[in-house]
Each structure stands twice: as C-alpha cells, then as structure tokens.
N, C-alpha and C positions, 0 to 999 in steps of 0.2 A: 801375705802379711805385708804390714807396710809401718817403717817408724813412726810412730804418734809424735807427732810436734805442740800437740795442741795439749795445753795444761789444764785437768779436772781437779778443780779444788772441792771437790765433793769427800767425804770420809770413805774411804776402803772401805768395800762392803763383803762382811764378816762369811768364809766362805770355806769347804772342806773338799778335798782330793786324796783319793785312796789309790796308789799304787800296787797293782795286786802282784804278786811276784809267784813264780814256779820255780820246778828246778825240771830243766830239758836237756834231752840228749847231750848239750852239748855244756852243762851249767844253769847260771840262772835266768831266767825269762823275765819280762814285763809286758805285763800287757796293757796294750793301744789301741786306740779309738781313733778314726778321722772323722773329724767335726763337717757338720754339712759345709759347702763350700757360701751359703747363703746364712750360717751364722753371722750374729753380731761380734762374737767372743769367739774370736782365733779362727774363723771359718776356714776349713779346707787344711788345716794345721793336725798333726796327729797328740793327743792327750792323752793325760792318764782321768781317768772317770773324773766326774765333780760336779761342784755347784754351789751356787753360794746358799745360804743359814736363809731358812724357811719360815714365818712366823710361828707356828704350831709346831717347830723340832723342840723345844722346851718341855714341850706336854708328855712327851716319850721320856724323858728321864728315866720314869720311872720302870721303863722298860728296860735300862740297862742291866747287865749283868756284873757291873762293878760296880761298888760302891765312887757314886760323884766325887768326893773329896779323894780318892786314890786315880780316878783318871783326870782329873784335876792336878795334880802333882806332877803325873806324868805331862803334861805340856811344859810343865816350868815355866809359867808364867803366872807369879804370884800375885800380880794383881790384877791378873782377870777372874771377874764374877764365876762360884764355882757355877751357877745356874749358865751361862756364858759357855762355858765348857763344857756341858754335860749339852747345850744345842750343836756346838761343834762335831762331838762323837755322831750324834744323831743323822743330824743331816750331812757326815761320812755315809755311814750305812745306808741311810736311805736313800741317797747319787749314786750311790753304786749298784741299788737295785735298781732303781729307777730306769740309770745305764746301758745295765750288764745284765741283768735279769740275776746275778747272783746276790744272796741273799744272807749273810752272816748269822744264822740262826741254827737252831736245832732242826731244822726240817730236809728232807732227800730233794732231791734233784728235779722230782715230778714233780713235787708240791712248790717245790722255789718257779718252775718252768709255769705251773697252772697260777699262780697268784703272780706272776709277770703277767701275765696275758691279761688279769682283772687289773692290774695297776695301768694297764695301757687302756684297756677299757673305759677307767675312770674310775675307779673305786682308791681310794686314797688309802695312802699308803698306812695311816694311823689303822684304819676300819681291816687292814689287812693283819696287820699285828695284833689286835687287838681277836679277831675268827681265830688267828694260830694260836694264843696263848703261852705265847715263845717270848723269852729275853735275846733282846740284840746285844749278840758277841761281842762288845763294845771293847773287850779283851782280848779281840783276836788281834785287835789293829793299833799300831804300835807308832806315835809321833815322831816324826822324823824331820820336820822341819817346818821352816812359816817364814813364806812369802808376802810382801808388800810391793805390789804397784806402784813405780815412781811416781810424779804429779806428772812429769811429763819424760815421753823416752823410752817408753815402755812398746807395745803393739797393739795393744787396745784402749780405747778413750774410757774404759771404766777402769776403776782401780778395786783393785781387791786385797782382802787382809788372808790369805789361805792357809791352812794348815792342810801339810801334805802328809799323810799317815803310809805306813807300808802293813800289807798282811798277805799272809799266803792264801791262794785259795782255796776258801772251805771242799774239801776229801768230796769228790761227785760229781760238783759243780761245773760248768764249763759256760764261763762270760760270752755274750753278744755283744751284736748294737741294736738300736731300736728303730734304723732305719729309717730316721727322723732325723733329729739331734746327731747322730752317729751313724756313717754311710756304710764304713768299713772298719771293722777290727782286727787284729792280728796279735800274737804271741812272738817277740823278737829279744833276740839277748840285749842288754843295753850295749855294746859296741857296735854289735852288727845295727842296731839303727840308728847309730851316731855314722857308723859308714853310710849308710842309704840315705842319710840325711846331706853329707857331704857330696855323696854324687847325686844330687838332686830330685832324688824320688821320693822322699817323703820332705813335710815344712815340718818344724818344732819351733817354738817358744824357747826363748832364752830360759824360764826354770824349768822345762823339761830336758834342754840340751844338759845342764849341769845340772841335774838332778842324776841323768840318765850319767852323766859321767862319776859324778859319785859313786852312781851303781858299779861302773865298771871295776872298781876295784873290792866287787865282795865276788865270790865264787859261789856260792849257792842261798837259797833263802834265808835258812838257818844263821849264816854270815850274817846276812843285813837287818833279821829279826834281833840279834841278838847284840849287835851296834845299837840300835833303836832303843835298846834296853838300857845301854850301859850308858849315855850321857843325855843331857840335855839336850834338845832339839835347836839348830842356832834357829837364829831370826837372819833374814838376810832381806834386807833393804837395798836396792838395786841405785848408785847416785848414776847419772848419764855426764856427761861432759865430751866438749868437742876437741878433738886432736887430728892435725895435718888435716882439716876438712871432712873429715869422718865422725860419723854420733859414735860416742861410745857407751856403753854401760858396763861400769865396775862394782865387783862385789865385795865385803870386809875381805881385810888383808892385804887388800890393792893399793897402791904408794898413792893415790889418788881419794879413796876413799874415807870418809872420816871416822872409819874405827879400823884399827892396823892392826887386830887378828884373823887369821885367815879363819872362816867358817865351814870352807867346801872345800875339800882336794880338785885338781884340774885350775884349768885357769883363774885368773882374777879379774878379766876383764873380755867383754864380746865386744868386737867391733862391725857398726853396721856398712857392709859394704856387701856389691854384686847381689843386691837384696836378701841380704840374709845375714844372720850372725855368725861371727865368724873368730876366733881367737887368735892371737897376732902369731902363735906354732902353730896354726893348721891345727888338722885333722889327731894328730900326734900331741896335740896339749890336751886333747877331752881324752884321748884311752887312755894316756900317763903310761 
C-alpha cells in the first residue's frame, strides 16, 4: 500500500462490507481475506469481504427477509432513499457470497458450496436466488458503521461510501476465497491480527486497523451483535493533515478533526510512517 496524494473528486461510490465474526477457542474471531497482490483496491492488503453496490442489487429487495423500512432505520441514516438501503443490505449479501462462498440463506452447506461453484461459473447471483426460492438473511447482519474515503490521504485513488455490517456465521457454513480476488483467508482474533499486522506479516487499511481495534474490546460475537443493536452506527469521515513532516489521518474526536465526538474507542489518529499506519502509542493504543 502506498499514501494517495492524489485528490478524486469523483462521488464515493456506494459500497457494502460484512465482517463475519465467530467465537474461537480463544474468544471472538474475524474473518480475513488477502486481496490479490495485482488488485486495484488494497492489492495484497488483508480485508473483511466486500464491494461496492451492483446496478441490479435493487431488484433483490424483494428478496429480503425484513421489511425495507425497518433495515432502513437500522442504518440511521434518515435521509437515505429506503430503496438506497435495501441495495446496500443486498449487495452485503451478495460480496460475501460471491467472496466466501457463504451464503446468508435458508440453505446447508452443500447447496451454499454447489451454487458457489455456479456463481463462479457465471450464473448470476439473482438467477441463483431466484432456483433456491430463499429470502436473504438481510436480518442476520447488523450495521456497525460507514466509512467515507477522504478526497485525498486515503490508500486508494477510488473513494467509497461503505457500510460495514457484522454477522455471525450462518451454523455449517465455513467462508473461503475465490482464488481470484482473494489468495488467502484466515480466521484470526482481532488482536492477534493487529499484532501480526504490527510485526509485519500481514498489510491492513486504516478502517480495518480501527475497526479490528473496536473489535478488540467485545469478548465474543454475541458482544459485538448486540453493540450493533443497541446504537447507531457512526459515520466516520477520515480528514488527513500534515504534522512534523508526516501524512496524518484523524478520526471524530481528534483535537484536529472537525467533529470533537469520538466515534471509535482506540486511537484518533494513524500516522503514515515506515510505510504503514501507525498510531502515535504504538501497538498498545489499537488493544487499549
């Protein structure tokens, strides 16, 4: 990864990320994807599934299993179109089959596994829904927050408007990558890959680094399903600014920022240095 200097005045383009969570031997899990190293978006960088809003995620509406106007509500943002929000839920679901071959539906493990393999094939994901006669779990998965790409400062020259949701993984299932898009995956606690991230073995993104440090303070899924439940999701707008010769990017709450409520526990601000983001306590400001 590399700081973007270069300013897109193009609009954020409207996009959905589902964090899947477990709960493991040791607590809770997240699970990770490494982007191919020959992506355009974060190449070679570890994520949580996603992709931006599909023209035909609108036409699934109707496939959800909650009424639009209550998942609607649940983003808390009253002035997005509910139609708006009911492609958002969609094209969650549908990045993270596409992904992970998991599938937020009424169906077992073999039929999630056999209709990956026709999604990869090319049979589109609508015509796949549409054979099961299944409502997408649009209830399993719970908004947790919503990212904006700076104009500039960010690590990629495209901006995006993201909605990052959390759900546990549907009872059977067991996420891949596709080999493509996604080299390698893995199930890691969010510390333990805030550590690996710190000793160099794996890259993250500034909203996965503070995402994953959010995580660090819930103990099992249930924890962070039911935070998701109980407030509003913030909006976190990333401003960058330069200090003692280093790029910065701070988040609300930050003495720098132009809204002075904090949004995130863990730091308020990543510093770009030794190529990477880095927060002014170290390693010890992301666990808290």
């Amino acid at each position: 990864m590399e700081f973007n200097a270069q300013p897109d005045a193009a609009p954020p383009r409207p996009s959905a990320t589902v964090v899947m969570l477990r709960d493991g031997p040791g607590g809770l899990e997240v699970f990770l994807q490494k982007r191919h190293g020959l992506s355009d978006v974060l190449g070679g960088a570890y994520v949580f599934p996603g992709g931006k809003v599909d023209p035909g995620d609108g036409a699934l509406a109707d496939r959800l299993d909650a009424p639009v106007a209550e998942l609607h509500a649940a983003l808390g943002e009253p002035a997005l179109p509910q139609p708006d929000a009911a492609s958002l839920y969609v094209a969650a679901l549908r990045e993270v089959f596409e992904e992970t071959g998991v599938l937020f539906a009424a169906v077992d493990s073999d039929r999630a596994s056999a209709d990956w393999a026709a999604l990869r094939e090319g049979v589109p994901f609508a015509d796949i829904v549409a054979r099961l006669g299944v409502r997408l779990a649009a209830s399993a998965v719970q908004p947790w927050s919503r990212w904006i790409t700076p104009l500039v400062g960010g690590v990629v020259r495209k901006r995006f408007d993201t909605r990052f949701f959390v759900a546990a993984v549907p009872p059977g299932q067991q996420p891949g990558h596709d080999a493509h898009e996604a080299i390698e995956s893995l199930w890691l606690p969010p510390q333990v890959a805030l550590e690996q991230y710190w000793d160099g073995r794996i890259e993250l993104a500034p909203p996965q680094i503070m995402s994953l440090a959010h995580l660090c303070r819930h103990a099992d899924a249930g924890s962070v399903l039911a935070a998701a439940r109980g407030r509003v999701p913030p909006c976190i707008a990333p401003e960058p600014f330069e200090e003692d010769g280093d790029r910065v990017l701070c988040y609300p709450g930050d003495s720098r920022h132009s809204i002075g409520e904090r949004a995130l526990p863990g730091p308020t601000r990543l510093r770009w240095r030794n190529r990477r983001f880095e927060p002014d306590g170290g390693l010890a400001a992301l666990l808290g």
